[in-house]
C-alpha positions as CSV (number, residue, x, y, z in Angstrom):
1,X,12.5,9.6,-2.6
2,X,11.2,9.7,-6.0
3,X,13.9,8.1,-8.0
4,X,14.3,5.3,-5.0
5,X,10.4,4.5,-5.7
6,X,10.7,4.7,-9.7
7,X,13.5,2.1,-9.1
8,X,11.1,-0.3,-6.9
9,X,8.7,-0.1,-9.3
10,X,10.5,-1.7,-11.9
11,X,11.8,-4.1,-9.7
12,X,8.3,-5.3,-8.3
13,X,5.2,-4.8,-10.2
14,X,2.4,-5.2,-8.1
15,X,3.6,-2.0,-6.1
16,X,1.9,0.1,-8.7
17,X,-1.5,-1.2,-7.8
18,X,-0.8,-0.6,-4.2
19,X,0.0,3.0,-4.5
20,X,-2.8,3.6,-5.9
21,X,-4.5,1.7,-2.9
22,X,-2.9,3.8,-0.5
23,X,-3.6,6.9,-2.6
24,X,-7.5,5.6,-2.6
25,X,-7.5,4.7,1.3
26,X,-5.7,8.5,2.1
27,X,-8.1,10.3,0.0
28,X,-11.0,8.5,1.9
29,X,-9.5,9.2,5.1
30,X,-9.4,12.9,3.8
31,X,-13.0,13.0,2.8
32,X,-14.2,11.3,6.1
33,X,-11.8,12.3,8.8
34,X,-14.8,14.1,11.2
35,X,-16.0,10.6,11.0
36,X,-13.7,8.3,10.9
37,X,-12.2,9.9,14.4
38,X,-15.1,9.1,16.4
39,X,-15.1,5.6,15.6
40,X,-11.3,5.0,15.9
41,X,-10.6,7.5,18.8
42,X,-7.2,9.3,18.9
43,X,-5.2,6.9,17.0
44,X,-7.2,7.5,13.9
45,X,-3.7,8.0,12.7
46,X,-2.3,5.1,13.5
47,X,-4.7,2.9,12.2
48,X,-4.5,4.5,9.0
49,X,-0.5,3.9,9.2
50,X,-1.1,0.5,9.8
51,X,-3.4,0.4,6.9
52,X,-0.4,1.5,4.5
53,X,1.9,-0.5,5.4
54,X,-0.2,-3.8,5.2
55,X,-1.1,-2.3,1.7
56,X,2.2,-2.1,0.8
57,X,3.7,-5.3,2.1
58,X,0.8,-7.2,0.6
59,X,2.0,-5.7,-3.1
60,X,5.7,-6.2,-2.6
61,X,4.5,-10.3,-1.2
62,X,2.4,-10.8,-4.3
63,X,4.9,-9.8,-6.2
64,X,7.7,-11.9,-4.8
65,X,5.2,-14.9,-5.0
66,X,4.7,-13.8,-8.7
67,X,8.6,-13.6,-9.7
68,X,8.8,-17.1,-8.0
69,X,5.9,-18.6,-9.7
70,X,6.9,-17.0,-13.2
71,X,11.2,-18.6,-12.5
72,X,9.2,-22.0,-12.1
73,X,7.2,-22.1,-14.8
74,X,10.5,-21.1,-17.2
């Protein structure tokens, strides 16, 4: 899994920052899981899942958009 992601990160390079996103938005889930669950019920999980993704759709987009804008301007 490791070599798969060492290869996407050379190959998009906004997926760095998001990483470190979802690293950040985990850690805060770890440090506030008694309260978080209250306020998003049972699928605490889920949410959370849905959070990741988004985060790491969003770096792979930008960085699409940025290859393209970067092919144009050469």
């Amino acid at each position: 899994m490791f070599l798969a992601l060492a290869a996407l990160l050379l190959r998009f390079r906004y997926l760095k920052v998001s990483l470190a996103l979802v690293l950040a938005v985990v850690g805060v889930k770890m440090l506030a899981a008694q309260w978080l669950r209250p306020l998003l019920g049972g699928r605490a999980t889920l949410w959370l899942l849905g959070a990741v993704l988004l985060i790491l759709a969003s770096g792979v987009f930008a960085s699409v958009l940025a290859e393209r804008a970067n092919r144009t301007e050469n």
